[in-house]
N, C-alpha and C positions, 0 to 999 in steps of 0.2 A: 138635329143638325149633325151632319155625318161627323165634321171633324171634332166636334163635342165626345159623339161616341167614342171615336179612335183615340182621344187623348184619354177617357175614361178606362177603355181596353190595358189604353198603356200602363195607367195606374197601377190596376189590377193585377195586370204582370197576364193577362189573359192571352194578350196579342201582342209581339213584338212589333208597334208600327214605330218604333223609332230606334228601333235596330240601325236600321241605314240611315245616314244624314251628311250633312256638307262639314264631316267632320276631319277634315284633308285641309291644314293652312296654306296659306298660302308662300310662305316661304320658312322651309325648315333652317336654310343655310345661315353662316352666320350669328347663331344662337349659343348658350351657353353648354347646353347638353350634347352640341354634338362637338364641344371645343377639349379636345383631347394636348391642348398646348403648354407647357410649362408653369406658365406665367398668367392665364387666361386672356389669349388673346383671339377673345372668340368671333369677332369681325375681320380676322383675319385667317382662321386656320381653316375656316370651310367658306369661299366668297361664292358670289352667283357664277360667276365664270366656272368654276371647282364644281357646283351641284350638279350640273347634268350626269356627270362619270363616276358620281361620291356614294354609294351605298349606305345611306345614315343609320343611325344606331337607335335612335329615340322616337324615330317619327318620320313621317311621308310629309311630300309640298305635290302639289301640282293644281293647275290653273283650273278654278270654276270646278272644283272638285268634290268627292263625294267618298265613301268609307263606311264598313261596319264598326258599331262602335267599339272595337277592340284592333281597330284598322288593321287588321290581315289583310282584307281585298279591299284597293282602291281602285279608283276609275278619277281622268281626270283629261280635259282637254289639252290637243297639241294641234299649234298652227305654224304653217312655213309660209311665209308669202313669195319666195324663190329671191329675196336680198338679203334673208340675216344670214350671219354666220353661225346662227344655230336657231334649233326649231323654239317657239316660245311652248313653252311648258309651265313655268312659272313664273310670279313678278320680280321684276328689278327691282334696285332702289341701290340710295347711298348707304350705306353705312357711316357710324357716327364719324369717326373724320376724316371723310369724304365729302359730307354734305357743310355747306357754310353755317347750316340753323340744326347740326345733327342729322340723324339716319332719316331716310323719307323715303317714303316709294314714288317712282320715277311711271307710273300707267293710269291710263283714263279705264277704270271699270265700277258698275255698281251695281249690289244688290239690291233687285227690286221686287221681289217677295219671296215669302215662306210662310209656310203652314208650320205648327210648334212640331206636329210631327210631321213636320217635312212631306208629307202627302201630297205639295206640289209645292217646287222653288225656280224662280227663275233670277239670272243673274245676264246682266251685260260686260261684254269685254270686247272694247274701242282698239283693233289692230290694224297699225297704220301697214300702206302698200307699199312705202319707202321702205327701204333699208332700219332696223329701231336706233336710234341716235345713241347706242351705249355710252360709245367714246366720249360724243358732244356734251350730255351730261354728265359725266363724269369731270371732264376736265372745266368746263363753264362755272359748271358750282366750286371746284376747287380755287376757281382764282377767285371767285369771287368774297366779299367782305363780310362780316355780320351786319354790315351795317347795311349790305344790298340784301335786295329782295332773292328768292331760287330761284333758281333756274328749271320750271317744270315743264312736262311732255309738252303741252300747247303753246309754251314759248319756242321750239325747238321749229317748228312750222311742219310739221309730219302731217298735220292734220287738214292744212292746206287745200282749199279748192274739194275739201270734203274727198281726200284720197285715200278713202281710211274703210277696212270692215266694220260693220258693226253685228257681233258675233253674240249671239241670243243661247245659250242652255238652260234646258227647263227640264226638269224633272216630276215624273208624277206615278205615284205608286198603286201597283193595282193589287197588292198587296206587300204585307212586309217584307218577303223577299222577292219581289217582283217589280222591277223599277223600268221605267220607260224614259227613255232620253231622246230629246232634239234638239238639233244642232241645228240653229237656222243661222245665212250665213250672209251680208247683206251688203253691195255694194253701194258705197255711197258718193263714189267719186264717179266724174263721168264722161268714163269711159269703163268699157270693159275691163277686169283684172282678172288674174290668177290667185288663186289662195288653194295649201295641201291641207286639209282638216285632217288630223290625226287622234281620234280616240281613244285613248288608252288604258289598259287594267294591267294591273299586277300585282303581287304580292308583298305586305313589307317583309325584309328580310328579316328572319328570325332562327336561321342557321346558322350565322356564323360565328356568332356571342359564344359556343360552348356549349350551353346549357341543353337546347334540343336542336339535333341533326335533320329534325324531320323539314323534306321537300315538297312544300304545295308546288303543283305545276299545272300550266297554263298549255294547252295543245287547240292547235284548227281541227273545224270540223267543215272539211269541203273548205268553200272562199266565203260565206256568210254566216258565219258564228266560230266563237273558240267556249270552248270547256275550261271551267277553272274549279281544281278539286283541291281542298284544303281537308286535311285529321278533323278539325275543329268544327270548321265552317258547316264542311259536305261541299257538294256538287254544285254548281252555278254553268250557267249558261250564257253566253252574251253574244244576243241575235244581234244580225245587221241588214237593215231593210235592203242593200242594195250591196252585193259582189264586189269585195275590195281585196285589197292586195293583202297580206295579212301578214306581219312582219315580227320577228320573236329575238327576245335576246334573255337576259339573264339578270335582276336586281343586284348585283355585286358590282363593287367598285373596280375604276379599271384601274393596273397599279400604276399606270401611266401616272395618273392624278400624284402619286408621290415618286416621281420619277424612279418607277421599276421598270420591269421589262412584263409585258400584257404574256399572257398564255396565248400558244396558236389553238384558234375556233373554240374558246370561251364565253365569247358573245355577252360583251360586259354590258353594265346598264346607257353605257350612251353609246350600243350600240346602233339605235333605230337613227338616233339622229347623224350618225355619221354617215347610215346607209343614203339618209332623204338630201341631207345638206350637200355633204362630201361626196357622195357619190360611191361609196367604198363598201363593194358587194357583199364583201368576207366579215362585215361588223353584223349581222344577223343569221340566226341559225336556220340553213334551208329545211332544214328536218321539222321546222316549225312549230317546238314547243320552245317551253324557259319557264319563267318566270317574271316575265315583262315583255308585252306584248300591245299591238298597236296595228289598227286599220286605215291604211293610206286610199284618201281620197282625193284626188288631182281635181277642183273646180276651176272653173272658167264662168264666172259670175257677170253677166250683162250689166252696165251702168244703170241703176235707181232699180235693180231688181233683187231676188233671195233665190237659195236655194237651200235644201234640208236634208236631213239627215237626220233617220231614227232607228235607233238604239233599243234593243230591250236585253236588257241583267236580271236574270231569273234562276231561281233556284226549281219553280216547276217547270216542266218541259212542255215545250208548246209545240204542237205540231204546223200550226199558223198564227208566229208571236206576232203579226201585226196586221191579223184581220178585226182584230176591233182596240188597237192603238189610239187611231182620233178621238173614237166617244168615249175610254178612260179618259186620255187628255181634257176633253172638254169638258166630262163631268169632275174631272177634280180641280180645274179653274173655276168651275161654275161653285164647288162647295167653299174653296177658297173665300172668294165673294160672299156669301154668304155668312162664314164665320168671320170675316172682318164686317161685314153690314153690320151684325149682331155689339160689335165690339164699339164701332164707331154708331151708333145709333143717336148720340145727342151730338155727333159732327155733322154738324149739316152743310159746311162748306167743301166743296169738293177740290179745293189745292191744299185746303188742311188733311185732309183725308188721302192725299196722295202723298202727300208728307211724312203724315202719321206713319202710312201702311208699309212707305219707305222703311221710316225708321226702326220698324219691328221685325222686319226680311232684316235691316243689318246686321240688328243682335242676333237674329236665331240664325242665318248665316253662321255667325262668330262661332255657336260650338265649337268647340274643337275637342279630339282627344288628347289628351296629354298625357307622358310618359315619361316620367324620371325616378328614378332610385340611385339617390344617391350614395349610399353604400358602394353601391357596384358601378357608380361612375367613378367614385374615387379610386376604389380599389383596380377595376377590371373586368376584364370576362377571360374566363380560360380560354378561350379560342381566337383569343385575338393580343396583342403586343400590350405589353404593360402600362399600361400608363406613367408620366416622369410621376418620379419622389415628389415633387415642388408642389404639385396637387393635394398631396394628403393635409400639409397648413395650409393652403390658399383655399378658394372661395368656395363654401358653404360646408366646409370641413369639420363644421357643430351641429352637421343637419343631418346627421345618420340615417335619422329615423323615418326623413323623410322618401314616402312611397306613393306617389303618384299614378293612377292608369284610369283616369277619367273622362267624360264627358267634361267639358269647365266653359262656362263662358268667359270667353276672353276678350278683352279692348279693341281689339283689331284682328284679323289674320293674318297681317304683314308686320307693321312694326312692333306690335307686340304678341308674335305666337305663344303669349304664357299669360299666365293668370296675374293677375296685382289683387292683393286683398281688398284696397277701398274701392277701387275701381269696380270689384265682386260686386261688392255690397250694393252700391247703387244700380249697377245693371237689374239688381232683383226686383225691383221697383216697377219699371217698365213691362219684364218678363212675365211677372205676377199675376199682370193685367192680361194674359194672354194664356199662361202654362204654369197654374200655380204650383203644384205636385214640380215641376222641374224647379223655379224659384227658392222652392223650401230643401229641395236637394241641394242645391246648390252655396245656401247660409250651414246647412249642416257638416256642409262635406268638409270643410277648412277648418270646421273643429274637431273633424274625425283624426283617431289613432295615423298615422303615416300623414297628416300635414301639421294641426296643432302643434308644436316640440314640447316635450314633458315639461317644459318648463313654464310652461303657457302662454309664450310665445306666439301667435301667428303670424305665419311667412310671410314676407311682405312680395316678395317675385325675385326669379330661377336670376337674376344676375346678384343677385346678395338675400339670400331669405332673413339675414339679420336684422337688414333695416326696419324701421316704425314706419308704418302708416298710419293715419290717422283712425282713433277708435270707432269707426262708426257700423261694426257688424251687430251690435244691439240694437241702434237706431232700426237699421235694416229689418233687423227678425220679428222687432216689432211691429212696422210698419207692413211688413209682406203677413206676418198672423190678421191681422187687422183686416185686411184686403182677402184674404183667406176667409174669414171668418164670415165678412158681407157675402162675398161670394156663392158659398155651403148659406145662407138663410139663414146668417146665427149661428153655425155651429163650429166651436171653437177645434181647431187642431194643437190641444194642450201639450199632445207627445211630444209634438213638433219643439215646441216653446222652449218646454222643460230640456228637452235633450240638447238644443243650443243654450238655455242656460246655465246649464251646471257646468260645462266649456268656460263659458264667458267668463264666469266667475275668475278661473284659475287665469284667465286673461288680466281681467281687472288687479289680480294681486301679482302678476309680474312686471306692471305696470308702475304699481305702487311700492313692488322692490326692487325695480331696477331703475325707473326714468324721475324719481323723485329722489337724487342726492344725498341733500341733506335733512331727509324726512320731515318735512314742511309743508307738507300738499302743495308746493310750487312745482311743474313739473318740466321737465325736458323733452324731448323726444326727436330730436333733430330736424331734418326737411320735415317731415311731416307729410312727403306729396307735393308742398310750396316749391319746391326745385330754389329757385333764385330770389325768394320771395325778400332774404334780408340782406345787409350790407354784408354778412358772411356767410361760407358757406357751417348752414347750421350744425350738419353731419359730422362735421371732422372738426379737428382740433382747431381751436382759436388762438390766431394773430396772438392775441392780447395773455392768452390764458386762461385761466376759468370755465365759466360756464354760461348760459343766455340761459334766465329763466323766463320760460316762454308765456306770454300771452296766450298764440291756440294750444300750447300742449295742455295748458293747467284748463283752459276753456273745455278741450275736447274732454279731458277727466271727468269734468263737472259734469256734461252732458251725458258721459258712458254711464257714470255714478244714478243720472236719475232715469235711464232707459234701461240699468239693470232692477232699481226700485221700480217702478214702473210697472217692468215683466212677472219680480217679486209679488208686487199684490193682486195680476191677475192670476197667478199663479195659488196665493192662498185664499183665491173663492172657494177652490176644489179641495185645497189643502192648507189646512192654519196654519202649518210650520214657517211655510214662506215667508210668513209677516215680519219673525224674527232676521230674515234675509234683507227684505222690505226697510225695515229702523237701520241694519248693517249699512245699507248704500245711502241712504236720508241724510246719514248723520257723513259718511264719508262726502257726501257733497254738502255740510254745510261747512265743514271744516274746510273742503276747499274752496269754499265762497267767502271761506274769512280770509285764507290767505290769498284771493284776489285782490283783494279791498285792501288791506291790512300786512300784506307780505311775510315770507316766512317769517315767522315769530315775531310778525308786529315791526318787523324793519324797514320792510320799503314795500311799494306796493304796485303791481299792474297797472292801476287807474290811476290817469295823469288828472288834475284838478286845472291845472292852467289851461289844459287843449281840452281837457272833458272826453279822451278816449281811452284805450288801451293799448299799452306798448309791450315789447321785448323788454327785457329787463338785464343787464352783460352785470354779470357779476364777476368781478375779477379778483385776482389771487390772494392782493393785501386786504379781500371784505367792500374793496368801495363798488358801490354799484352806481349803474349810468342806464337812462331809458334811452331806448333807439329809440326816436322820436320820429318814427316811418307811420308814415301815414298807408296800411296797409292790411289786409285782409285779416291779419291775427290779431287784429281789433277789433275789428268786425263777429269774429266767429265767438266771444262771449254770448250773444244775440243766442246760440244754438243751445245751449245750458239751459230750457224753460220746458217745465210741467206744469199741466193744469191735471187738479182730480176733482171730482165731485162729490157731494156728500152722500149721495148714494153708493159711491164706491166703499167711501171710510165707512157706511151702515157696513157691510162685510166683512171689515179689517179692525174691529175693536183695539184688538192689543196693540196693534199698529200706531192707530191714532192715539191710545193712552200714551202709548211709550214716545213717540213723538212728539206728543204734547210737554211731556216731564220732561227732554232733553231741551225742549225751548225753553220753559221756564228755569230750570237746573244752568243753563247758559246763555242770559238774554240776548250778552252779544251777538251769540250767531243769531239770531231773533232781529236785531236790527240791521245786518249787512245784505240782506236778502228783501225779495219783495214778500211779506210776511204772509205763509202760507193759509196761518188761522185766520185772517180776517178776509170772510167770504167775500168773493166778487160776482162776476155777473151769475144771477141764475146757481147761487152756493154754490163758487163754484171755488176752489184754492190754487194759488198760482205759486210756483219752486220755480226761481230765476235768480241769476248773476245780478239783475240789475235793476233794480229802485226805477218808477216812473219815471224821476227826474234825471237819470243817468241812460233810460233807454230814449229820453226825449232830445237828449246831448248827441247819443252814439245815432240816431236816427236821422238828425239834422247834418251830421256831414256826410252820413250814407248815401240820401240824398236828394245832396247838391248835385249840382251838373257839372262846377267846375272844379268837383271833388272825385268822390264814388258812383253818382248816377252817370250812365253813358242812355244813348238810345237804345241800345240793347242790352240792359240789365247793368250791373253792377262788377265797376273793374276790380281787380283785384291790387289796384294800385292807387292812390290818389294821386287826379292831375296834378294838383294842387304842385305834387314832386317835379312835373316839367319845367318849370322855373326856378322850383326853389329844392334841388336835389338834397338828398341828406347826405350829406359827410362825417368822416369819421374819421382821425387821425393816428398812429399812433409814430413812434419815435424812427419810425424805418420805412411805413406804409403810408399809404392813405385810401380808404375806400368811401362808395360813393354809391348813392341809390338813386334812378333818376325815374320817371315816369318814361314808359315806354312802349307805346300803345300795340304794335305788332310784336315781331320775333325779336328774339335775346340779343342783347347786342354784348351780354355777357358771355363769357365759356361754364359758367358756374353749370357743374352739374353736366359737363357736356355742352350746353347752350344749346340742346333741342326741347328747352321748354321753355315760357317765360310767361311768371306770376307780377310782373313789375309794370303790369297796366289795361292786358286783355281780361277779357269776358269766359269765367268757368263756369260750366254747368252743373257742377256738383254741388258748389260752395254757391249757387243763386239761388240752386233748388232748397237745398238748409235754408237760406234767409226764410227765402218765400213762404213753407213749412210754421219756421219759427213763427215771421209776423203772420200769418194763421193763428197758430197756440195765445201768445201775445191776447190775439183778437176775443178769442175765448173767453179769456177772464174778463178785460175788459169793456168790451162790447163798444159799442158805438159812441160810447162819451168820453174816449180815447184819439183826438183828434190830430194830425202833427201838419205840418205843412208840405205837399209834395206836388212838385219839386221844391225843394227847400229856397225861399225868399219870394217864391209864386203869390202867397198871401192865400193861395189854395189850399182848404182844410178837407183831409180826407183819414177816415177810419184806417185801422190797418190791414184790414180786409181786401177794403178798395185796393192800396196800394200793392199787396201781394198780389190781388186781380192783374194790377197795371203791368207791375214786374213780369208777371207771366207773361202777358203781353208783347212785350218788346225783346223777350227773351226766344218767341217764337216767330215775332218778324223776322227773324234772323233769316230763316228759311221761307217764308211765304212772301208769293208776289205783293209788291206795293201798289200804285196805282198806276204806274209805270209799263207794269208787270213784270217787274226787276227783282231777284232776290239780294238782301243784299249781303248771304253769305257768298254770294258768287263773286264778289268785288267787282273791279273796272273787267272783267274778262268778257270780250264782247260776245263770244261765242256761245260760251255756257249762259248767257241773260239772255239773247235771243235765238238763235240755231233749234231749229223744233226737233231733232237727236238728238241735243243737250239740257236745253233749259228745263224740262221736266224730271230729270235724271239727279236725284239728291244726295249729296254726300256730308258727311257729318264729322265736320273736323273736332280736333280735340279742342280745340278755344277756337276768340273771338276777336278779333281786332277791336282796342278799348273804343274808339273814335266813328270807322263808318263798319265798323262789324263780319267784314271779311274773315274766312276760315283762315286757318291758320293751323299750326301742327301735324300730326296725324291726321291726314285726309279722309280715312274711313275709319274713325275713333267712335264708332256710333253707340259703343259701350255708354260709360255718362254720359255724354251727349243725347243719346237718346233719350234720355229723362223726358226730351221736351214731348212726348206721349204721354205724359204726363198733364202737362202744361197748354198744350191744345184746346182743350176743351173751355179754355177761361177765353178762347178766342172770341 
């Protein structure tokens, strides 16, 4: 299979075929690395009105785009429909307080395939014939409440009577530096329109920092190709099937943008757009080179027809780039096909399959390159103005060290152009199953020298690398070895293992000397990711004082503790030493399954005996401690704290299982707080978990319920149970209050663009799911609970995990209706044949009828559900 080979090449380092990829986000503005403000007010110091004229410093945006992976040359779509007041080049969206529910991007587009090496990607971008509604949205969602719904593009009516392009880029390589682009362009309204397609290359800017002077530049050859020569790159070519106007300016900011005075005939970088919108002849260089450049094409589109436009970016020189253009095209769809036949070969339903194939174009979409040092953001560049003093203590002024210039899978292109650690981790899951060599890059890279901090730290993301995310890059590295391992026929990638363990380690012990206080194995770690999950905000100083000793923080502990054991003893098949590594992390998580049960030094403890779950624990200043009594997801995630091994494993691990043994006997208690690992269960097999039979049959009974934690699509992160009977909390000045809240935040906590307080997450369903698997393991079949809880329905917890998957992936596939019901009430996107096939993959889930919600093309975890298909 071709693209088998090419990802094998790429391994190899034989063949750069993932040199070039869609590693161009989709909006740089507004971001922290390019917020050179005092105070870090980085949603305001660069806006999208500001990008077109802004020259950035860290990174290129532009629409349906594309890039070498060190983004020197990018290429990236421009449309004018002859109403905006500027050409579209990149996405819109609110910024966090602008939007009612937080930042959102305000466009209809989706990724709908890629190849891992990008050897053919196609993406849609829905541009409306009207005038873009900037204003409307902007000012609709500012009036509006938390407590109302957005105000998004297809409320705005643009889309109307179907007055809208629908603009197709596809990309297909006929080699690595050899890329073939079409532009097809598609009237959907009807009557005739006008639309200008503007294709564009240019360079990032890399002169003006100081550091190097050297000028790649961009020159026409004739009206149908320009030359693009870079020191680094070489020579490139970018043919155009059809004689266009050929228009040149300069990647430099105009000083306009900070109210200077521009140079006369400097031909700034929005110079193209002023020439096409404004009319303004002098904004492009007639001499026709720069540094930013672009092909004007004037269409006139028939109603229910297309028109195209093909492109070829080439570093060989063709004498006729597109006398065999179609039959690349068509054989690199046809292999496309092919490597996803191979991948979905037990999907045999074909909307799962269109879903699926969705969902792995929007992660590999997401590449992106990333670019920060922040040394030299705090400090400066010699060739550019100082940065203010108020930078060097503000934000991420303990991260020196960090040095980023990657490839990174990131969560989104738009709302989030940067990486989030847990968000990483689970992305690697899905990636796995498709580019594992890129997967195992990607768990290694965040423990590499310039991200890990010497202090064993991992970053949590570019607006505070301080913050905790939840530990779950062990789980990950395990889980992606594993899937490695099947893959190769057995053959294990050790190097891989060991080099993110030895990382992890120093992870695990900044953990246990910074987020565990009072050295008690109770542990803290603020949000954790939960954004608004409790009545405080976790992160920051508490109302009350003291401290929340957390349910998931001490849970995620437990779990990191048995996923670094775990990696420890396959790790001493090859090497004995590990084992002694192996007892290190056993024994660290038995001590903190005592102080679950049992509480720091035996004083108070996680597990409530009257409700039979586990709570927050507020420990306050004078020693008195109070259980938040939240019926809520960090009760839940104990469940994720379970190993199973077998006695074929312990045959390998002698010293292991001696010393193991002696530390139970030596301290029976921790022997009894756990489900006891020496007495074998199904098939010899030993089970290391948070929770006693009788305690996961309690936690599993309101999990669920229906009018608790079960929804129809998966499991809320809230219990209903909270919509009537909210939790309060008093103190002598305050009062806070927790309530069930099945869509968007009706709090600001955190921003209020997220909300843990009663939708459906993908990350924390896929862990259940997972767990009750492992669970099932030991157990087996004579492990029976009721589901739904009071159904009188007795099911394994196999079945159940089967179920959860289930309705976790209805989310996205037709009903019988043939409704999805991520699409909500939106009538357009459920029936409209341009939309209803077209999937986007929001960050959560409405707890009640399962409508998207957050980040619209979040298809980072979300994507998981590639995972979760196959139980279809």
């Amino acid at each position: 299979m071709q693209e088998q080979i090419r990802l094998a090449e790429a391994s190899a380092k034989t063949t750069a075929w993932k040199k070039f990829g869609p590693y161009l986000t989709e909006r740089q503005w507004g971001t922290v690395r390019e917020d050179y403000s005092p105070y870090g007010d980085a949603w305001n110091y660069i806006t999208h009105d500001m990008a077109r004229a802004n020259a950035y410093r860290w990174g290129e945006e532009g629409l349906a785009g594309l890039s070498d992976d060190q983004q020197r040359l990018c290429f990236c779509l421009g449309l004018w429909n002859g109403q905006d007041n500027q050409l579209k080049e990149r996405l819109f969206g609110l910024t966090n307080g602008q939007g009612n529910h937080g930042e959102d991007v305000k466009e209809q587009y989706y990724y709908l395939d890629s190849t891992p090496t990008h050897s053919y990607m196609r993406m849609l971008y829905k541009y409306p014939q009207a005038a873009f509604p900037y204003d409307d949205l902007r000012a609709t969602n500012a009036a509006r409440t938390r407590q109302e719904s957005e105000y998004e593009l297809l409320d705005t009516g643009v889309f109307d009577e179907n007055r809208y392009f629908d603009v197709f880029i596809e990309y297909a390589k006929a080699g690595p530096d050899d890329i073939l682009i079409q532009i097809s362009v598609h009237n959907r309204g009807p009557e005739a329109a006008t639309v200008q397609v503007l294709p564009q290359l240019w360079f990032r800017n890399t002169w003006i920092t100081g550091y190097d002077d050297h000028r790649p530049k961009l020159r026409a050859v004739g009206n149908a190709a320009i030359e693009a020569e870079h020191r680094d790159l070489g020579r490139y070519q970018c043919y155009y099937d059809q004689p266009a106007e050929l228009l040149f300016c300069n990647n430099e900011s105009n000083p306009r943008l900070r109210r200077r005075k521009p140079k006369a005939r400097h031909y700034y970088k929005d110079g193209i757009n002023d020439y096409v919108v404004n009319g303004q002849s002098t904004a492009v260089n007639p001499h026709r080179h720069g540094t930013k450049a672009a092909a004007r094409y004037p269409l006139t589109v028939p109603a229910g027809e297309a028109q195209v436009i093909r492109l070829r970016l080439s570093q060989p020189v063709h004498e006729a780039p597109f006398a065999d253009f179609d039959q690349l095209f068509a054989l690199r769809k046809q292999e496309a096909d092919e490597f996803y036949d191979c991948i979905q070969e037990n999907l045999a339903d074909a909307d799962a399959r269109n879903v699926q194939r969705q969902a792995f174009a929007g992660m590999l979409w997401s590449k992106q390159w990333y670019y920060y040092d922040v040394s030299q953001w705090l400090d400066g560049d010699p060739g550019r103005p100082a940065p203010p003093k108020e930078r060097l203590i503000g934000r991420n002024s303990t991260w020196r060290h960090l040095h980023n210039a990657d490839i990174i899978s990131m969560p989104d292109k738009w709302e989030y152009p940067w990486y989030a650690a847990w968000d990483l981790a689970f992305h690697c899951l899905p990636l796995a199953m498709v580019d594992g060599d890129f997967a195992k890059q990607q768990l290694r890279l965040l423990c590499q020298d310039g991200y890990l901090h010497p202090n064993g730290q991992m970053p949590a993301y570019e607006w505070k690398f301080e913050d905790v995310n939840a530990p779950v890059h062990a789980w990950a590295t395990w889980r992606v070895y594993q899937m490695d391992r099947k893959r190769n026929n057995g053959q294990p990638d050790t190097a891989f293992l060991e080099a993110v363990f030895q990382k992890l380690v120093m992870t695990f012990t900044w953990w246990v000397n910074r987020k565990d206080r009072d050295e008690l194995n109770i542990f803290e770690g603020g949000f954790l990711g939960m954004d608004n999950i409790g009545v405080f905000d976790r992160s920051s100083p508490l109302p009350t004082g003291g401290k929340i000793e957390q349910s998931d923080g001490t849970s995620w502990m437990a779990m990191f503790a048995l996923n670094l054991m775990r990696i420890a003893l396959e790790l001493a098949k090859t090497n004995p030493n590990y084992q002694e590594m192996a007892v290190k992390f056993f024994e660290h998580f038995l001590y903190i399954a005592d102080a679950m049960t049992r509480g720091g030094g035996g004083q108070f403890n996680l597990w409530d005996d009257e409700d039979q779950f586990y709570y927050d624990v507020l420990h306050a200043p004078d020693d008195s401690r109070t259980r938040l009594r939240i019926r809520s997801m960090v009760g839940l995630i104990p469940l994720f704290a379970v190993e199973v091994i077998d006695d074929e494993l312990l045959k390998t691990v002698p010293e292991f299982e001696a010393r193991a043994l002696a530390l139970l006997q030596r301290r029976p208690r921790l022997a009894e707080l756990v489900s006891r690992w020496e007495e074998p269960g199904q098939s010899t097999r030993h089970l290391m978990g948070l929770m006693r039979r009788s305690r996961l049959k309690s936690v599993l009974a309101r999990m669920l319920d229906e009018t608790e934690f079960l929804s129809e699509y998966g499991i809320r992160s809230l219990s209903r149970h909270h919509l009537e009977h909210p939790y309060e909390y008093h103190t002598d000045e305050d009062s806070f209050s927790v309530a069930y809240v099945a869509g968007e935040a009706e709090s600001d906590m955190f921003g209020g663009n997220s909300n843990w307080r009663g939708p459906v997450w993908f990350p924390v369903n896929y862990l259940i799911i997972e767990s009750l698997q492992r669970f099932h393991t030991y157990y087996g079949d004579s492990f029976v609970v009721e589901y739904p809880t009071g159904s009188g329905n007795l099911h394994t917890l196999a079945q159940i995990a089967d179920a959860l998957s289930a309705r976790l992936s209805r989310l996205f596939l037709k009903d019988e209706n043939g409704r999805r019901p991520a699409f909500g009430p939106i009538e357009k996107l459920q029936t409209d044949p341009h939309f209803k096939d077209n999937l986007l993959f929001h960050e959560y889930f409405h707890g009640d009828d399962g409508h998207g919600l957050g980040a619209s093309h979040q298809t980072g975890w979300t994507g998981l559900v590639v995972r979760l298909l196959k139980k279809v």
